[in-house]
Chimera marker file (.cmm) of the C-alpha trace (Angstrom):
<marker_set name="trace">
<marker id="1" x="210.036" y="-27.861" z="-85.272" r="1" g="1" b="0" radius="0.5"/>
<marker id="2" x="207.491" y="-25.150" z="-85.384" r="1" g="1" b="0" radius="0.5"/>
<marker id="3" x="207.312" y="-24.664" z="-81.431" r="1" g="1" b="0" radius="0.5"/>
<marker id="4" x="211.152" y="-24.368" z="-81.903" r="1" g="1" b="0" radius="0.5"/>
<marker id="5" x="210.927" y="-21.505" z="-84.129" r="1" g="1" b="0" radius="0.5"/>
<marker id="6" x="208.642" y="-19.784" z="-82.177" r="1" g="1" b="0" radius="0.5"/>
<marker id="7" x="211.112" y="-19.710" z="-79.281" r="1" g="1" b="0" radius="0.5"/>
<marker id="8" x="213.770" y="-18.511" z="-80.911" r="1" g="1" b="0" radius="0.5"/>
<marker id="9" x="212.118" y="-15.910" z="-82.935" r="1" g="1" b="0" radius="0.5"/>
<marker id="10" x="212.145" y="-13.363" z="-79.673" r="1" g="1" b="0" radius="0.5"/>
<marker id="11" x="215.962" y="-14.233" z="-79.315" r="1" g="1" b="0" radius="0.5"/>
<marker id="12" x="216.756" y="-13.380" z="-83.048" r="1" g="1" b="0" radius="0.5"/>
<marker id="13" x="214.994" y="-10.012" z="-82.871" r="1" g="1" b="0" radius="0.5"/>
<marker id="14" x="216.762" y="-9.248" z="-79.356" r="1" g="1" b="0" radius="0.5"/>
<marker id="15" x="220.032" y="-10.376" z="-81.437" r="1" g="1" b="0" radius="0.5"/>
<marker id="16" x="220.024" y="-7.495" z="-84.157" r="1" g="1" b="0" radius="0.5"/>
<marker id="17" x="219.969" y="-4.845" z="-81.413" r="1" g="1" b="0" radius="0.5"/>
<marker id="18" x="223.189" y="-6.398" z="-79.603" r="1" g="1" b="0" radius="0.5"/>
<marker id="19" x="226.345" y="-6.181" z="-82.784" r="1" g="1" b="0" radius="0.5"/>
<marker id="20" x="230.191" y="-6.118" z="-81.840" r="1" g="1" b="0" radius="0.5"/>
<marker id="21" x="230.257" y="-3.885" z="-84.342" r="1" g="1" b="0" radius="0.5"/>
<marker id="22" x="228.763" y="-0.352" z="-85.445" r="1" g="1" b="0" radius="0.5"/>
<marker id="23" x="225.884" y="-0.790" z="-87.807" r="1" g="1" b="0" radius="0.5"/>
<marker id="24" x="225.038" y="2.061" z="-89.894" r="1" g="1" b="0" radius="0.5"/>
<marker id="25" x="221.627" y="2.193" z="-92.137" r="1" g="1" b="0" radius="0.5"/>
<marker id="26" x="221.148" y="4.900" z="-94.547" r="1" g="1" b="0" radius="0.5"/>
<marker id="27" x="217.639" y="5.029" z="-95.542" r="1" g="1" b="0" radius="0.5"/>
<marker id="28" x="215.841" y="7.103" z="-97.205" r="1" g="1" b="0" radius="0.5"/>
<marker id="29" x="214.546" y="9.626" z="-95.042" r="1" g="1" b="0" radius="0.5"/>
<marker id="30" x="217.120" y="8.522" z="-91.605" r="1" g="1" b="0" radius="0.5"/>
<marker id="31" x="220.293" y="7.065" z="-91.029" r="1" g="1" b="0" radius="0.5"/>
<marker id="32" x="220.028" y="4.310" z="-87.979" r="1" g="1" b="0" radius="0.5"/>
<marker id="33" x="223.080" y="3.468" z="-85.997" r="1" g="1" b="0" radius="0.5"/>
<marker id="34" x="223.514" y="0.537" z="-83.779" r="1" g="1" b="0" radius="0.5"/>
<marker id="35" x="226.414" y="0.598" z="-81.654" r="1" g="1" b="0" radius="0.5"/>
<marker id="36" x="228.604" y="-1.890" z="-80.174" r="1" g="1" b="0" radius="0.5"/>
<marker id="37" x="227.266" y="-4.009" z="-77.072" r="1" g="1" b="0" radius="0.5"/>
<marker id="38" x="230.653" y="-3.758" z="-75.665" r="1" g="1" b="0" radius="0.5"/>
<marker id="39" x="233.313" y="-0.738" z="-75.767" r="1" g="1" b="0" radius="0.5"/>
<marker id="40" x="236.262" y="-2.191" z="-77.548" r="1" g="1" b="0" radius="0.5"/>
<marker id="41" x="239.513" y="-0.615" z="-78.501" r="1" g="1" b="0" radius="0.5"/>
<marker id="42" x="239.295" y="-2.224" z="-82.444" r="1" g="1" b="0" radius="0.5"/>
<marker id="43" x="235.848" y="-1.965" z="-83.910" r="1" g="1" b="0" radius="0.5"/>
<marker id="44" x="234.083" y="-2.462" z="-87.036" r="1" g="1" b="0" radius="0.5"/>
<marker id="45" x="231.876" y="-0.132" z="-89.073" r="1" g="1" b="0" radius="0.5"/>
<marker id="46" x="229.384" y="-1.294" z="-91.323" r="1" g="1" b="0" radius="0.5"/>
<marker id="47" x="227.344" y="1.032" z="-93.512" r="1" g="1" b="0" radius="0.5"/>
<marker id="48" x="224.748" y="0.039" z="-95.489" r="1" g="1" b="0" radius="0.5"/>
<marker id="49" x="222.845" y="1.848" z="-98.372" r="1" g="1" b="0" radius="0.5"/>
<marker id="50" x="218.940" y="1.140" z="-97.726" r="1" g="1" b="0" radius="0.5"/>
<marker id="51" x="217.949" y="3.667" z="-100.748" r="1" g="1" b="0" radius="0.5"/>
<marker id="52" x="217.690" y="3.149" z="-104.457" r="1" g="1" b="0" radius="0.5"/>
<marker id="53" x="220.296" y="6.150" z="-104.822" r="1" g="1" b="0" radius="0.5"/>
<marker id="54" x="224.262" y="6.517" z="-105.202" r="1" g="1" b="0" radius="0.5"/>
<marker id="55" x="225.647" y="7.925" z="-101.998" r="1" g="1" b="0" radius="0.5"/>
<marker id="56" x="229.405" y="8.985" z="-101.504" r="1" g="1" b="0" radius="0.5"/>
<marker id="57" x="230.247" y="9.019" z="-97.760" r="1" g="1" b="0" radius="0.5"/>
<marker id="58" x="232.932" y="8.928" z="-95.510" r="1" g="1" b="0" radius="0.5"/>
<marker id="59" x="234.170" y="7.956" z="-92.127" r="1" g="1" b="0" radius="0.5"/>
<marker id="60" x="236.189" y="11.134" z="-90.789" r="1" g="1" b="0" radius="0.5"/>
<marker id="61" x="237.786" y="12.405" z="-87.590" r="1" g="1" b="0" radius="0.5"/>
<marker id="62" x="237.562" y="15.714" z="-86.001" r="1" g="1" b="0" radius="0.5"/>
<marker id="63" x="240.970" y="16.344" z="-87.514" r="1" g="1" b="0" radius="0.5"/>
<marker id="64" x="241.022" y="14.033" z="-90.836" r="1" g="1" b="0" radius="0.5"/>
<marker id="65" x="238.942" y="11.937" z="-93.226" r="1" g="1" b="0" radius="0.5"/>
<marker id="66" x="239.970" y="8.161" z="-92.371" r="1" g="1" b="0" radius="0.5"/>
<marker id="67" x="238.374" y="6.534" z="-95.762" r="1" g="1" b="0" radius="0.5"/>
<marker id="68" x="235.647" y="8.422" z="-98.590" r="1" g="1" b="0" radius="0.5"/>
<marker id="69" x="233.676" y="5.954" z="-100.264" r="1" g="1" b="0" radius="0.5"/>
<marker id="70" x="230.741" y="5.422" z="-102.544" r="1" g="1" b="0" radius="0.5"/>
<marker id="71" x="227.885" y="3.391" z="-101.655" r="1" g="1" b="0" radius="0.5"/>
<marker id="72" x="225.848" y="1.565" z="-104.479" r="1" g="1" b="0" radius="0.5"/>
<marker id="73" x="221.863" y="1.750" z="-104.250" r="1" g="1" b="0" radius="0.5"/>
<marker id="74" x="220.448" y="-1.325" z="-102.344" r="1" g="1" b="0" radius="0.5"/>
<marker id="75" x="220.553" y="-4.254" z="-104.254" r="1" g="1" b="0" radius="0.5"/>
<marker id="76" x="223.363" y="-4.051" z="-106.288" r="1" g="1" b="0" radius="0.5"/>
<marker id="77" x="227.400" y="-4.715" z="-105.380" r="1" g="1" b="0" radius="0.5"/>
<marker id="78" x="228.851" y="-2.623" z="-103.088" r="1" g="1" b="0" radius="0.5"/>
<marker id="79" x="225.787" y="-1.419" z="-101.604" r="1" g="1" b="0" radius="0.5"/>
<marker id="80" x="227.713" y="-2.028" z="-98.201" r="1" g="1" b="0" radius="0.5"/>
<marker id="81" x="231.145" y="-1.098" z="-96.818" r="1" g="1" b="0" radius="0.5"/>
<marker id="82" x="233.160" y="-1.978" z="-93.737" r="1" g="1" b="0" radius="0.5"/>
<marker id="83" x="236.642" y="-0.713" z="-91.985" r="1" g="1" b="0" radius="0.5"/>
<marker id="84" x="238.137" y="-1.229" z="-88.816" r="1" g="1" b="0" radius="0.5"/>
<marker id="85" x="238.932" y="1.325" z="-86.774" r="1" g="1" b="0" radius="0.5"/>
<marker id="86" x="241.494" y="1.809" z="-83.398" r="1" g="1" b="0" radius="0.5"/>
<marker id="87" x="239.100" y="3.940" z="-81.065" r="1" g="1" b="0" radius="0.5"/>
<marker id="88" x="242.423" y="3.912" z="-78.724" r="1" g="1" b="0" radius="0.5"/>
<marker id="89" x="243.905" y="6.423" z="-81.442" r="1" g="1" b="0" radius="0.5"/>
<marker id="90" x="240.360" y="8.749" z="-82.068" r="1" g="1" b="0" radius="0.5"/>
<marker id="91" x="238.943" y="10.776" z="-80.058" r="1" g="1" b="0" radius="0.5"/>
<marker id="92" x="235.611" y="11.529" z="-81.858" r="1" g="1" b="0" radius="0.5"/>
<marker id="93" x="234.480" y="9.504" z="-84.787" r="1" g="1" b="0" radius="0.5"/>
<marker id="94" x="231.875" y="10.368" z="-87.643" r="1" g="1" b="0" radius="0.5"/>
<marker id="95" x="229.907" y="8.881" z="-90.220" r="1" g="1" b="0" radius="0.5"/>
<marker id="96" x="229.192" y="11.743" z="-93.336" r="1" g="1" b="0" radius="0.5"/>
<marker id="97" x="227.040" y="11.333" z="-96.168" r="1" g="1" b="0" radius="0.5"/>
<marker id="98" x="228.525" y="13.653" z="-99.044" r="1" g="1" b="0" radius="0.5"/>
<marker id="99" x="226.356" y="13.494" z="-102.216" r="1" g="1" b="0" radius="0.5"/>
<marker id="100" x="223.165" y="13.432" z="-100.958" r="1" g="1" b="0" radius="0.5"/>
<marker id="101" x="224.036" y="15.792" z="-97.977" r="1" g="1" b="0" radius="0.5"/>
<marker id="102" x="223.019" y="14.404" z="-94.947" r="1" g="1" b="0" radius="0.5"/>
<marker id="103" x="223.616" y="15.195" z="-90.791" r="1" g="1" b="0" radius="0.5"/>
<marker id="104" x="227.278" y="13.617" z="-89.852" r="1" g="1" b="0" radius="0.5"/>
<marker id="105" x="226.047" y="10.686" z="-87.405" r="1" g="1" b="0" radius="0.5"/>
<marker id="106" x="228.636" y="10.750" z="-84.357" r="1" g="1" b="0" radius="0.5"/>
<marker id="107" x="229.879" y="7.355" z="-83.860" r="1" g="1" b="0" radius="0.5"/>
<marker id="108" x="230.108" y="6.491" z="-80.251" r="1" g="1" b="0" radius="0.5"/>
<marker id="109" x="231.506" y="3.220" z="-78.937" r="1" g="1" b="0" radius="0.5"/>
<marker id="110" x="229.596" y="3.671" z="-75.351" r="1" g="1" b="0" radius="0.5"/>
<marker id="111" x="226.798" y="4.961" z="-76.352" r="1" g="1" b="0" radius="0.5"/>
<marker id="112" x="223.087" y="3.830" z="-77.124" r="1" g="1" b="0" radius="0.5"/>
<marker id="113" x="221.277" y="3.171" z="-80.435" r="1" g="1" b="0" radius="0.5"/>
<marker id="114" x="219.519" y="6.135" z="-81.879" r="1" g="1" b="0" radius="0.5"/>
<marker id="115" x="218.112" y="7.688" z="-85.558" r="1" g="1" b="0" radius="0.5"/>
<marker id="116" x="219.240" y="10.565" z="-87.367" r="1" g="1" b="0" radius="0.5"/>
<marker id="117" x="215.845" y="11.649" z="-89.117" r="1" g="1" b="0" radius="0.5"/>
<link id1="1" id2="2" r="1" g="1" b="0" radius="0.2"/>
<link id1="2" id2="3" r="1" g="1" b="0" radius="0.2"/>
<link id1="3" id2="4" r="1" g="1" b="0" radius="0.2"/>
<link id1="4" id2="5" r="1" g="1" b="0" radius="0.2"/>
<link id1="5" id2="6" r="1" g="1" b="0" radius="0.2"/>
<link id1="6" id2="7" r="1" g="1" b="0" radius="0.2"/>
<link id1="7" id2="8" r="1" g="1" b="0" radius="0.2"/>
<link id1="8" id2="9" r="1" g="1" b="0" radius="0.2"/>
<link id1="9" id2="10" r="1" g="1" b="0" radius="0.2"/>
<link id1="10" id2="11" r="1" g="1" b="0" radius="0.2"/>
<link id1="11" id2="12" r="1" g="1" b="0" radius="0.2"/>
<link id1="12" id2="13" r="1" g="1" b="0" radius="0.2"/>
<link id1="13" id2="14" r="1" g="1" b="0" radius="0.2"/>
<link id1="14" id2="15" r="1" g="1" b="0" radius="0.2"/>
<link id1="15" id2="16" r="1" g="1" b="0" radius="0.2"/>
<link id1="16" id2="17" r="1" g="1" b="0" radius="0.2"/>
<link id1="17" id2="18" r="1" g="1" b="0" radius="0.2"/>
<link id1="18" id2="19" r="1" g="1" b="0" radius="0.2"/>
<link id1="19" id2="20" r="1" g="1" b="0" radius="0.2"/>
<link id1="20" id2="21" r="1" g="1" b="0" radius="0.2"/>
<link id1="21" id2="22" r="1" g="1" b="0" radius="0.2"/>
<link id1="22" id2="23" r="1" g="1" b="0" radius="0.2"/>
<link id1="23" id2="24" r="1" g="1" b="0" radius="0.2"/>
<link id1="24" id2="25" r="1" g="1" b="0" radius="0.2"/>
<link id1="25" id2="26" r="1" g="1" b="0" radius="0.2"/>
<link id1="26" id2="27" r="1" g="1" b="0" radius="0.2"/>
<link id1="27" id2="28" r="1" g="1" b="0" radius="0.2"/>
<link id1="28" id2="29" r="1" g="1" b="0" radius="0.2"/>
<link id1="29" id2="30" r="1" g="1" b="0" radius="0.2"/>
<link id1="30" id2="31" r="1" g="1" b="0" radius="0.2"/>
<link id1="31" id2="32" r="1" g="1" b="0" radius="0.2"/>
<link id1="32" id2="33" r="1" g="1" b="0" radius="0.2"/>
<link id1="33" id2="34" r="1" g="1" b="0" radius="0.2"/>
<link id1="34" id2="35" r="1" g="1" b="0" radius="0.2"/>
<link id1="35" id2="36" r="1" g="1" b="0" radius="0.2"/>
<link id1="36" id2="37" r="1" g="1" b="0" radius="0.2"/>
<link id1="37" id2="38" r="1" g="1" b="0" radius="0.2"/>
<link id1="38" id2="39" r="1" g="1" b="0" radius="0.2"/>
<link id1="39" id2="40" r="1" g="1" b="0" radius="0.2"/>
<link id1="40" id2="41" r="1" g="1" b="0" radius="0.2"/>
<link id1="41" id2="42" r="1" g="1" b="0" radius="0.2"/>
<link id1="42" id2="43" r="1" g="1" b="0" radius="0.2"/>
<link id1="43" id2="44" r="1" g="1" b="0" radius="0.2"/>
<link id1="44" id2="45" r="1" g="1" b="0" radius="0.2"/>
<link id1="45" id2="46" r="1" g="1" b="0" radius="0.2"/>
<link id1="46" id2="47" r="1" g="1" b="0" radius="0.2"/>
<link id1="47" id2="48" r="1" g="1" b="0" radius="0.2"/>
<link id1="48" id2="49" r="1" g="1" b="0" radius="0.2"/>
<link id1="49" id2="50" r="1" g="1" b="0" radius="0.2"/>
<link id1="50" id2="51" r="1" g="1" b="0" radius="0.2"/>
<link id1="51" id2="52" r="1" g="1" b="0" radius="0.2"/>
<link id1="52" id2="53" r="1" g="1" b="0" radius="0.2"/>
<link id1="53" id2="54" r="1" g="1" b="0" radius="0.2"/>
<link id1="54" id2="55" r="1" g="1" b="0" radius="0.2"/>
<link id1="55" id2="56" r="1" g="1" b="0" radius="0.2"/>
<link id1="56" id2="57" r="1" g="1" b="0" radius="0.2"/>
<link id1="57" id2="58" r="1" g="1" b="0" radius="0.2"/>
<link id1="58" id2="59" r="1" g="1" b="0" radius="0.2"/>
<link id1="59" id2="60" r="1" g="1" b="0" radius="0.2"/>
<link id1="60" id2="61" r="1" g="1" b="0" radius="0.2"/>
<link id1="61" id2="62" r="1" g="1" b="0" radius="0.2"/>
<link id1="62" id2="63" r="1" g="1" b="0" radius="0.2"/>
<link id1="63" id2="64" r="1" g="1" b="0" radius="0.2"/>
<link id1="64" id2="65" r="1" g="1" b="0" radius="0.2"/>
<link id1="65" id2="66" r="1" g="1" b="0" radius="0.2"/>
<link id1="66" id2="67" r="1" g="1" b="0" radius="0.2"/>
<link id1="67" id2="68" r="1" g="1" b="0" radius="0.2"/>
<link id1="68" id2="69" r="1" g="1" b="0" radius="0.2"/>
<link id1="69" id2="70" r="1" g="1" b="0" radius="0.2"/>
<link id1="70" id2="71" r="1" g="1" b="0" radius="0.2"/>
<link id1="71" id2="72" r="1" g="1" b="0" radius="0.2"/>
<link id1="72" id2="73" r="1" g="1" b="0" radius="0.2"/>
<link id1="73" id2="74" r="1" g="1" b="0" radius="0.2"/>
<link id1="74" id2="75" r="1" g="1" b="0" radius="0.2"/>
<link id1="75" id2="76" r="1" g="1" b="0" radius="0.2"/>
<link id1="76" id2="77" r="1" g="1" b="0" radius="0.2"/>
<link id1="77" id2="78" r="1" g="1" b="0" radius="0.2"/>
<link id1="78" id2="79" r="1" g="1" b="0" radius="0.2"/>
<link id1="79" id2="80" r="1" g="1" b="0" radius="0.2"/>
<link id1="80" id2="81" r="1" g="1" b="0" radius="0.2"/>
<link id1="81" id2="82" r="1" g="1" b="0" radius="0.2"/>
<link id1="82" id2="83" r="1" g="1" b="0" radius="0.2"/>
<link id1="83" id2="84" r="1" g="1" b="0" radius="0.2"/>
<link id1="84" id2="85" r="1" g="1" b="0" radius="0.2"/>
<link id1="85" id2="86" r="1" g="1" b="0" radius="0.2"/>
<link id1="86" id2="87" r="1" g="1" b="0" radius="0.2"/>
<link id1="87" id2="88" r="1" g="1" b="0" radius="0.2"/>
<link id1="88" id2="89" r="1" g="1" b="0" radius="0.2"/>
<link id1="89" id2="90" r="1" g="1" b="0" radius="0.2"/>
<link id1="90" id2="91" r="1" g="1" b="0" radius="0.2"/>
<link id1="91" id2="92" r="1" g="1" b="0" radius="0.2"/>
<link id1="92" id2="93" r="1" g="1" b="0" radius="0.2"/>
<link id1="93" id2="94" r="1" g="1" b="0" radius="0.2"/>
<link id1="94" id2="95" r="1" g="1" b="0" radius="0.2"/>
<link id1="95" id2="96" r="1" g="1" b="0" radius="0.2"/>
<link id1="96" id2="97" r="1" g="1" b="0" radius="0.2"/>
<link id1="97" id2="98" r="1" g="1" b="0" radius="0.2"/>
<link id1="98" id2="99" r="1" g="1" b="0" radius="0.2"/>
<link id1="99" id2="100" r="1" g="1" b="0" radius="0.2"/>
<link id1="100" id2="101" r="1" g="1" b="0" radius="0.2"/>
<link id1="101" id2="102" r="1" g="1" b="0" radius="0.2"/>
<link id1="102" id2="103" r="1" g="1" b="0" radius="0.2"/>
<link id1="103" id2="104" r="1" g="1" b="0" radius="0.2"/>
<link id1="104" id2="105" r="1" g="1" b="0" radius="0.2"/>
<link id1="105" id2="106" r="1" g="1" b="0" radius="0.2"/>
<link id1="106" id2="107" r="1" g="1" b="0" radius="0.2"/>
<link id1="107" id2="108" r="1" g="1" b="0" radius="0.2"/>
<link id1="108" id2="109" r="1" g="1" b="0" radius="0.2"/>
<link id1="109" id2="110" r="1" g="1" b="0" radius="0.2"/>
<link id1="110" id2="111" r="1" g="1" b="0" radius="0.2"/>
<link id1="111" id2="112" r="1" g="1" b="0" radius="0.2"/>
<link id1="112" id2="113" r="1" g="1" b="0" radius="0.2"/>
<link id1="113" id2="114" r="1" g="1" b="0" radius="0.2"/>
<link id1="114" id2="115" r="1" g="1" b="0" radius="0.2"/>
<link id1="115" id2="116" r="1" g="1" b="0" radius="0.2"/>
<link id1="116" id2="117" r="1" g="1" b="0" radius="0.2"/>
</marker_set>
């Protein structure tokens, strides 16, 4: 059993990097987005608060705001949020912290992992 988990330890690591889905960490001094492994038409967007603070957000267009939201400190309920989006009817796509300010963090469905510091 221990050999076991010791082989699959390498594939669980490789596994976080790889989501259907974007991924987005705000912590406390970044915000960490992991994109999809495969461009999709329908994706998911995950945010999730990794600070002890209150943080009001939203998902917004070049054009509109989709969905504004509040994000509980890490821990507690509703310290994560999710919605589905159609890329097939965005062009651009962004995640915004409000309240604390924060850089927008583009949300690109073909491109590559990366950190907002």
């Amino acid at each position: 059993m221990k050999y076991l988990l010791i082989l699959l330890l390498p594939l669980i690591a490789y596994a976080e990097k790889s989501y259907e889905s974007f991924i987005v960490k705000v912590e406390e001094e970044k915000i960490s987005v992991i994109t999809p492994k495969k461009s999709k038409d329908i994706v998911t967007i995950i945010v999730e608060n990794k600070t002890f603070e209150r943080i009001i957000s939203e998902i917004k267009t070049d054009k509109k705001v989709l969905k504004r939201f509040t994000l509980e400190p890490e821990g507690q309920k509703g310290a994560n949020f999710s919605l589905t989006v159609d890329f097939s009817k965005v062009k651009n796509l962004f995640y915004v912290p409000i309240s604390p300010p924060f850089q927008a963090a583009p949300l690109n469905p073909k491109g590559k992992n990366y950190e907002i510091p």
